[in-house]
C-alpha positions as CSV (number, residue, x, y, z in Angstrom):
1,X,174.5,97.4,123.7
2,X,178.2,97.2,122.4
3,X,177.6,93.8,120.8
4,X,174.8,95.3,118.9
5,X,176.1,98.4,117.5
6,X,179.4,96.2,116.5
7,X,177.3,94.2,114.1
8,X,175.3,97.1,113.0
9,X,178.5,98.8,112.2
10,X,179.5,95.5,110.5
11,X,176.9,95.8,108.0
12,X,176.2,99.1,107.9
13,X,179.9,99.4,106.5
14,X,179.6,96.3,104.1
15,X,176.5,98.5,102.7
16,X,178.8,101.6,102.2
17,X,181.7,99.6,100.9
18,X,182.5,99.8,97.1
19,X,182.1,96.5,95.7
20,X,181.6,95.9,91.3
21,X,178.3,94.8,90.8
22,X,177.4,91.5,90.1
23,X,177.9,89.8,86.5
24,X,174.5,87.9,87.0
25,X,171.9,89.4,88.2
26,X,169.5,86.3,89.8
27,X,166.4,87.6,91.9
28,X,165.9,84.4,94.2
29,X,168.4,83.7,97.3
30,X,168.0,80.8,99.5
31,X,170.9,79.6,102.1
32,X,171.3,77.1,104.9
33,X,173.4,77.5,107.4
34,X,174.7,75.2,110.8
35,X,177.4,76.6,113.2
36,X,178.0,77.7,117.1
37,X,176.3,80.0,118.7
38,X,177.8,81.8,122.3
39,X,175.9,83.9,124.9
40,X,176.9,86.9,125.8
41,X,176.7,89.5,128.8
42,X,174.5,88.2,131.5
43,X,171.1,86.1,131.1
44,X,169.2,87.8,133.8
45,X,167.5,85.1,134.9
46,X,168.1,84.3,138.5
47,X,169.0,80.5,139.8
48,X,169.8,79.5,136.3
49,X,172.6,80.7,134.9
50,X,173.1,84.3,135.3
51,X,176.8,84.6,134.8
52,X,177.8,84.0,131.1
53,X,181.6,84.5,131.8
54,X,182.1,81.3,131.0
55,X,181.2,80.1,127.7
56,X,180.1,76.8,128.6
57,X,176.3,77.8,127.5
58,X,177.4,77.5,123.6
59,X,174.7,75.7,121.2
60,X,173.9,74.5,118.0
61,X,172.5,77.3,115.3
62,X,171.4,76.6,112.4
63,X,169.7,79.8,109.5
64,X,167.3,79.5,106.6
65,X,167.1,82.5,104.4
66,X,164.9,83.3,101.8
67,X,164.8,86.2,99.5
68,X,163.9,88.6,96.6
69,X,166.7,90.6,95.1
70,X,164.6,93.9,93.3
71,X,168.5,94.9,92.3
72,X,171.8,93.3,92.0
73,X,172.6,94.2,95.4
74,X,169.4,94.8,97.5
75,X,166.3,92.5,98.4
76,X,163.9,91.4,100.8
77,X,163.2,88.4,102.6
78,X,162.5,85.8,105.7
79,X,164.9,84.7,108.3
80,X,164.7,81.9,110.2
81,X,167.3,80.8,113.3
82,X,167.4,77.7,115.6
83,X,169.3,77.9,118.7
84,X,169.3,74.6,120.5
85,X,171.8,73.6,124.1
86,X,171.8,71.3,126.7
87,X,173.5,73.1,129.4
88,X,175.2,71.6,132.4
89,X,177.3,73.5,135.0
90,X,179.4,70.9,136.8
91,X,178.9,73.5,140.1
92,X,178.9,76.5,142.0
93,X,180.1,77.2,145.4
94,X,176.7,79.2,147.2
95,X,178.4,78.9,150.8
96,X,182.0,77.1,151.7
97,X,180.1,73.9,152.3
98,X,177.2,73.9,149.5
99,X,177.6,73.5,146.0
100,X,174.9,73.3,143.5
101,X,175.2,71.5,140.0
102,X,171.8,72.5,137.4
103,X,171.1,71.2,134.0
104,X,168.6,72.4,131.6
105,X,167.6,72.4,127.7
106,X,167.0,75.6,125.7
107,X,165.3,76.6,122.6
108,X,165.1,79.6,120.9
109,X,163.4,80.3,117.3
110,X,163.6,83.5,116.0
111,X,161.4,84.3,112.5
112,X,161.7,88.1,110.8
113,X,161.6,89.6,108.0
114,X,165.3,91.4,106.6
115,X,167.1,93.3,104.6
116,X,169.4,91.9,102.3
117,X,172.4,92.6,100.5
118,X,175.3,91.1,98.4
119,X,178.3,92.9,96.7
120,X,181.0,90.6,94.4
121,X,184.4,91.7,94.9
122,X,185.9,92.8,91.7
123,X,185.5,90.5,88.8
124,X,186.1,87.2,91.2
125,X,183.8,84.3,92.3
126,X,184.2,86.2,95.9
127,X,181.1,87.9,97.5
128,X,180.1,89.9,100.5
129,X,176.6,88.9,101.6
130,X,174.6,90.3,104.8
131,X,171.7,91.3,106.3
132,X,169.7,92.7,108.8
133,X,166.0,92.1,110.6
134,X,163.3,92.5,113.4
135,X,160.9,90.4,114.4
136,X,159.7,87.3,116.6
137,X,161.0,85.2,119.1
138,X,160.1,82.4,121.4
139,X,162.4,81.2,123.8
140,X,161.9,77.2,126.2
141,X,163.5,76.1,128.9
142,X,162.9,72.8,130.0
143,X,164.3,69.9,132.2
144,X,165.9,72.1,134.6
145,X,167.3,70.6,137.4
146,X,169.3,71.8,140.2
147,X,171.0,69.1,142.6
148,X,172.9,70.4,146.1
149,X,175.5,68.6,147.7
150,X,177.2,69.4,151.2
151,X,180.7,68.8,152.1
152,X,179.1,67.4,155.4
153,X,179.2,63.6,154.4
154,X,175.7,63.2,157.2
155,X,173.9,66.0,155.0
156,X,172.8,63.6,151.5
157,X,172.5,65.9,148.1
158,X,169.1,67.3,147.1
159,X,167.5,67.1,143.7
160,X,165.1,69.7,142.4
161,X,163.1,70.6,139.6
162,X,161.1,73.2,138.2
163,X,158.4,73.8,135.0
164,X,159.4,74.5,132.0
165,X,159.2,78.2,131.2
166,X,158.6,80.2,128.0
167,X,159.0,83.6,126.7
168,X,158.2,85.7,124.1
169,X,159.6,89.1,122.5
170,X,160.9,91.2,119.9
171,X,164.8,90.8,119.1
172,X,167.3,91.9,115.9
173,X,169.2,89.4,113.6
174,X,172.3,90.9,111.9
175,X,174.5,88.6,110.1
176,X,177.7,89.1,107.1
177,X,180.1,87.0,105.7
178,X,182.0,86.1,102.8
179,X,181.2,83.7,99.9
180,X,182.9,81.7,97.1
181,X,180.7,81.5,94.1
182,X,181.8,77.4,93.0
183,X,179.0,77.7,90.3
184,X,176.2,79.7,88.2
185,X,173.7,78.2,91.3
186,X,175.7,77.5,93.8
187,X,178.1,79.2,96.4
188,X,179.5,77.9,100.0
189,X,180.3,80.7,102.4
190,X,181.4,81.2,106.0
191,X,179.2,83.9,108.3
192,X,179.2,85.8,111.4
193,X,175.6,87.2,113.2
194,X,174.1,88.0,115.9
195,X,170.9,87.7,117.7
196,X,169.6,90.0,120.4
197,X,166.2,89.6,122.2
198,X,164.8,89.3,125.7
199,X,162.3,88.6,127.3
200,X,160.8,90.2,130.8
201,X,157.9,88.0,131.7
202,X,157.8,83.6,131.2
203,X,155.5,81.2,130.9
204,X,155.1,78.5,132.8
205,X,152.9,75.8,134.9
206,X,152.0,76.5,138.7
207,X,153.8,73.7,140.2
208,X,150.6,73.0,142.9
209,X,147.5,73.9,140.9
210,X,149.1,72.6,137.5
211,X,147.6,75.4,136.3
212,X,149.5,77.5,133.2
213,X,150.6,81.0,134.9
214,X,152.7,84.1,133.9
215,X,155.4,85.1,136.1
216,X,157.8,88.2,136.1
217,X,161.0,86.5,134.9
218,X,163.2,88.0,132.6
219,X,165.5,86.3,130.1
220,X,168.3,88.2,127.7
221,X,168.9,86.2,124.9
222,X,171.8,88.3,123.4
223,X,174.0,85.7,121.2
224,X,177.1,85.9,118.8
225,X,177.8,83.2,116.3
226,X,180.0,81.7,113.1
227,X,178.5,79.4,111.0
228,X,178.9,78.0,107.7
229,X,176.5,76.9,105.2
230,X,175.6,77.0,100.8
231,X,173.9,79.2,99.1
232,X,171.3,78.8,96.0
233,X,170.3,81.9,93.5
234,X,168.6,81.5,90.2
């Protein structure tokens, strides 16, 4: 809850700021985007990876935006954002003689429709972009594993596996950052977001019957991130 109300404060007080309008006024906005994205607070999901005190769970992002400026400094648009990791925990103690070591892939696309804004600062090739949405996202993860291994060298390590899983909710995309305008079309800029999402039921494959089923397994999918990327306008 803190992480969300300090991006909503983020561009809730780039909206407020006072910023010169823009010498051009171009209606179309597309960006791409590729940085880091780390999990934050706890995933909720028990026997994977709970604990997200470490932040070994980081993962490649990557944003397409697309949108409509009806002003110089407002519009409305589409988000897209890829969150993609292989995640391996080189082990946990469970008792003084067991330690377990798990793996897995995850995926999570999030689609929604946003807000958008942009303020130049002063007469400079500097800009303040950000926005704001709601909307979709689906959440895989696959290829978990989970191998035990016993400090008693008679006891030999056991391998596990388990179905993929996938989830489906609602979450909120913020985002800001700061641009440098390099021409009339084209600007390269460095950003900040945040998605925040989860999900309280998965779905996955009944391991006997091979049969899809829908189990009560929640998954918080609350994520902070810097990226960089360019931007088009015309």
């Amino acid at each position: 809850m803190r992480a969300k109300s300090f991006f909503l404060f983020i561009w809730l007080l780039a909206s407020f700021s006072v910023f010169s309008q823009t010498s051009e006024y171009t209606r179309l906005h597309f960006s791409g985007s590729a940085g880091i994205d780390y999990p934050i607070g706890t995933s909720d999901t028990p026997g994977i990876d709970y604990n997200f005190t470490i932040p070994f769970l980081r993962g490649f992002a990557a944003t397409i935006d697309g949108a409509f400026f009806f002003t110089k400094n407002y519009g409305i648009g589409l988000k897209y954002h890829l969150y993609s990791a292989k995640v391996k925990n080189e082990g946990d103690l469970l008792q003084p003689d067991v330690a377990v070591e798990y793996t897995f892939n995850e995926n999570t696309h999030f689609i929604c429709p946003a807000i958008y804004g942009r303020w130049s600062l002063g007469n400079t090739k500097w800009s303040i972009p950000a926005n704001i949405g709601v909307g979709y996202v689906r959440n895989k993860i696959s290829n978990h594993e989970e191998k035990f291994y016993f400090s008693d060298p008679t006891i030999t390590s056991k391998h596990f596996g388990t179905a993929d899983m996938t989830g489906n909710s609602i979450g909120i995309s913020v985002s800001t950052g700061i641009c440098y305008r390099i021409s009339p079309v084209f600007a390269i800029g460095i950003y900040t977001n945040g998605t925040f999402s989860g999900a309280k039921k998965q779905k996955t494959n009944d391991l006997l019957s091979n049969k899809p089923v829908t189990v009560d397994i929640s998954r918080k999918m609350n994520r902070v991130g810097i990226s960089a990327g360019l931007n088009i306008y015309y």
